[in-house]
Wavefront OBJ file of the C-alpha trace (Angstrom):
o trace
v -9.865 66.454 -82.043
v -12.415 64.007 -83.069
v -15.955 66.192 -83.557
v -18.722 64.176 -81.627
v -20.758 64.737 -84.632
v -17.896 62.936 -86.544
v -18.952 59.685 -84.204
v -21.947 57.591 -83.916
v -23.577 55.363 -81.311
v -25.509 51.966 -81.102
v -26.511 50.790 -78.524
v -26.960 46.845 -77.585
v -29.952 45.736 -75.576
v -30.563 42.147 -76.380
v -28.017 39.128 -76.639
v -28.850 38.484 -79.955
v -28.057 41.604 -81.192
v -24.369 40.730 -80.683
v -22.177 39.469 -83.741
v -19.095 37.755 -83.616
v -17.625 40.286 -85.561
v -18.301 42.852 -82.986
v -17.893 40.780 -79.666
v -14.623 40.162 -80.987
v -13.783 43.974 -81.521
v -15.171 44.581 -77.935
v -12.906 42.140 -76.578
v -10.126 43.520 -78.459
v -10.643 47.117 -77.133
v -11.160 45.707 -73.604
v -7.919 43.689 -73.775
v -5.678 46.504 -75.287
v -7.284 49.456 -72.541
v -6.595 46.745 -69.983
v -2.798 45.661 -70.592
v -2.542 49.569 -71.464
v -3.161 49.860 -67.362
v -6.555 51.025 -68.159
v -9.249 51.216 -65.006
v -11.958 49.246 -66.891
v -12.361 46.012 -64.408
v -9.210 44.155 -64.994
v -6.508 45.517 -62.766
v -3.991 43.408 -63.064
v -2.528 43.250 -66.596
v -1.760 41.230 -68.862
v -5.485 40.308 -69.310
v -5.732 37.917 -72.306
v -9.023 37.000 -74.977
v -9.955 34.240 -73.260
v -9.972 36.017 -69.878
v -11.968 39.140 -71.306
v -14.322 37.071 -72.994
v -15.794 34.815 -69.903
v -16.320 38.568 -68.544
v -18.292 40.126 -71.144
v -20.661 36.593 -72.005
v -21.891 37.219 -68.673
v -22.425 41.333 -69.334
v -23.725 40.430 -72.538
v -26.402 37.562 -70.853
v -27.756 40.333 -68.902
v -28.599 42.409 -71.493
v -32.028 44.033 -71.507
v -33.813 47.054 -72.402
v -34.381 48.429 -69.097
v -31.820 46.614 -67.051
v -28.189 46.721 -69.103
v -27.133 47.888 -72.412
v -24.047 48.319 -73.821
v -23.776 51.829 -75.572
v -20.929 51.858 -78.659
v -18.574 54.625 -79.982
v -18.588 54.334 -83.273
v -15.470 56.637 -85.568
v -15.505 55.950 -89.204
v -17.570 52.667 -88.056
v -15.065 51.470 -86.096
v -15.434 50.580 -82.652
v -13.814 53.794 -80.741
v -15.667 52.954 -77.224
v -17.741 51.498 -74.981
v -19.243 51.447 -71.712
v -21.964 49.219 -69.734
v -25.404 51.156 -68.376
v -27.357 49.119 -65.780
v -30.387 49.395 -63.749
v -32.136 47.882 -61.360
v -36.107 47.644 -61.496
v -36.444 47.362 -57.808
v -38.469 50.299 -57.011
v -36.220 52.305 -54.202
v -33.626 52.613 -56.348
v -35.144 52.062 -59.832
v -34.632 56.104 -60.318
v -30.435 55.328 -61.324
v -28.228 53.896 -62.962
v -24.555 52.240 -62.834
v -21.983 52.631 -65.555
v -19.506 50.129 -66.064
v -16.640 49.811 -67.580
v -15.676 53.052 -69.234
v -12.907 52.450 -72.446
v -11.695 54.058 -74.901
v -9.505 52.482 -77.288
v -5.992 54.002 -77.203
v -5.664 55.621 -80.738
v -8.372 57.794 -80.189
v -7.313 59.036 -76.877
v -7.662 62.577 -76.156
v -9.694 63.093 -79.221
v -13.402 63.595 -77.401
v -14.424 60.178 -77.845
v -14.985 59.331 -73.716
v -16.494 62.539 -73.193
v -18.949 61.893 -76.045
v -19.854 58.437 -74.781
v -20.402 59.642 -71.552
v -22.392 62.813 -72.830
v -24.525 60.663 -74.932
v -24.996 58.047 -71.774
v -26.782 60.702 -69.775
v -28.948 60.938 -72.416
v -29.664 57.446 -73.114
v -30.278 57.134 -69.455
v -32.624 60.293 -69.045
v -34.595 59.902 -71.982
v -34.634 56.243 -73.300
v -33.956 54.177 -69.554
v -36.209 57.207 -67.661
v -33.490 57.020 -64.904
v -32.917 60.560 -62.826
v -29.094 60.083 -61.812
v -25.925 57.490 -62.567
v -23.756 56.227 -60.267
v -20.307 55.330 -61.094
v -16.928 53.993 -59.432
v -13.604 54.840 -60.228
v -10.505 54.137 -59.338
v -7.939 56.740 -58.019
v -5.267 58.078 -58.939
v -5.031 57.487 -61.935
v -7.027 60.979 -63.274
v -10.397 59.663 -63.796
v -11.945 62.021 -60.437
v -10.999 65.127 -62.611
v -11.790 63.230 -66.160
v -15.704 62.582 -64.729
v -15.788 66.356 -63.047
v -14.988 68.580 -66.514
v -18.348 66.511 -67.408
v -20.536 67.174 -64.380
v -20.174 64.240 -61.996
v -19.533 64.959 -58.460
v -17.559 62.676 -56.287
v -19.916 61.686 -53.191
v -17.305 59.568 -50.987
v -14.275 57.373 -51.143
v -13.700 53.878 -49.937
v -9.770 54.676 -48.946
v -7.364 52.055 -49.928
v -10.112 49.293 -51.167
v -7.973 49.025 -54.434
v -4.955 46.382 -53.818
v -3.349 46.732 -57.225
v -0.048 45.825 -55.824
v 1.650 45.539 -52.552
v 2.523 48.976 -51.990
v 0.015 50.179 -54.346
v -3.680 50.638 -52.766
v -6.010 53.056 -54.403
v -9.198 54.536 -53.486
v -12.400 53.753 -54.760
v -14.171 56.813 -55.866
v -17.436 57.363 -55.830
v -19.008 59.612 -58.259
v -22.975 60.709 -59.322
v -24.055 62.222 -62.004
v -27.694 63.774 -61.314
v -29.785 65.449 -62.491
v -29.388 63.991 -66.083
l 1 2 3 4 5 6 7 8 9 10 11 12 13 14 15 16 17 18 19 20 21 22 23 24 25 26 27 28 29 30 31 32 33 34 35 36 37 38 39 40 41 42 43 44 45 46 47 48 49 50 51 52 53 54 55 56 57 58 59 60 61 62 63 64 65 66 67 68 69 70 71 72 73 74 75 76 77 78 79 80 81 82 83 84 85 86 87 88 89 90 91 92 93 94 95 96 97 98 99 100 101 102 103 104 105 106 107 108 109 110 111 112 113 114 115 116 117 118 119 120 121 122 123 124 125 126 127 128 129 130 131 132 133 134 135 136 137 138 139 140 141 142 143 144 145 146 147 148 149 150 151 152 153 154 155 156 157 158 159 160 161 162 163 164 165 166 167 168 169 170 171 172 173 174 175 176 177 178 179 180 181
């Protein structure tokens, strides 16, 4: 089991701070999750570069200390994970946060590295973003409901059947809060 000490984190908050080198590795580890089945926005598989891409240039455009970062799992500085934290600055609901698409890349499955990124997002978010709870959907069936609740989220409702992955394959949407951070 990878330690979480054994890992690092960086976190993106400005377009610039984005090299080739590692929007390349973040499309990489978004493609593989993705054609691996993964529940990290693509749903139907294969997903290719170019496809992945056009997603994250607009993620990345909206980056912005207190509206979206990009936190990154770092093992043996290599990328290992990442998510999306946004916010909105509209005061009635400037007190949370949204996380977006959760990965981890598949070597380092079931070696800590998810729970650590999503440890160290609730701190990023309470201490650095001064938000008081995250919000987060997830798709079921697939194991994520009991993945988030080992690590304190709480599912607050379901949108039943909103996921068409296939024709005889709908999923629900879960909802899920983490609070307080």
């Amino acid at each position: 089991m990878t330690s979480s000490n054994a890992l690092g984190f960086t976190q993106i908050v400005d377009p610039h701070e984005i090299t080739d080198e590692l929007k390349q590795t973040l499309v990489d580890c978004w493609t593989e999750v993705s054609n691996a089945g993964g529940a990290a926005g693509f749903p139907f598989p294969p997903v290719d570069a170019v496809e992945v891409t056009a997603v994250l240039d607009r993620i990345i455009e909206k980056l912005a200390p207190t509206a979206s970062r990009l936190l990154v799992a770092l093992a043996h500085g290599t990328v290992a994970g990442w998510l999306n934290i946004r916010c909105d600055p509209h005061p009635p609901v400037a007190h949370w946060g949204t996380i977006h698409h959760v990965q981890t890349r598949l070597g380092v499955r079931g070696q800590g590295v998810g729970a650590a990124l999503m440890s160290r997002v609730r701190e990023v978010a309470r201490d650095e973003m001064g938000l008081e709870q995250l919000h987060l959907a997830a798709r079921g069936g697939v194991g994520l409901e009991e993945f988030y609740g080992r690590l304190g989220w709480k599912e607050i409702g379901r949108w039943p059947g909103a996921l068409r992955l296939a024709s005889d394959d709908d999923r629900d949407e879960v909802l899920m809060m983490l609070s307080p951070l």
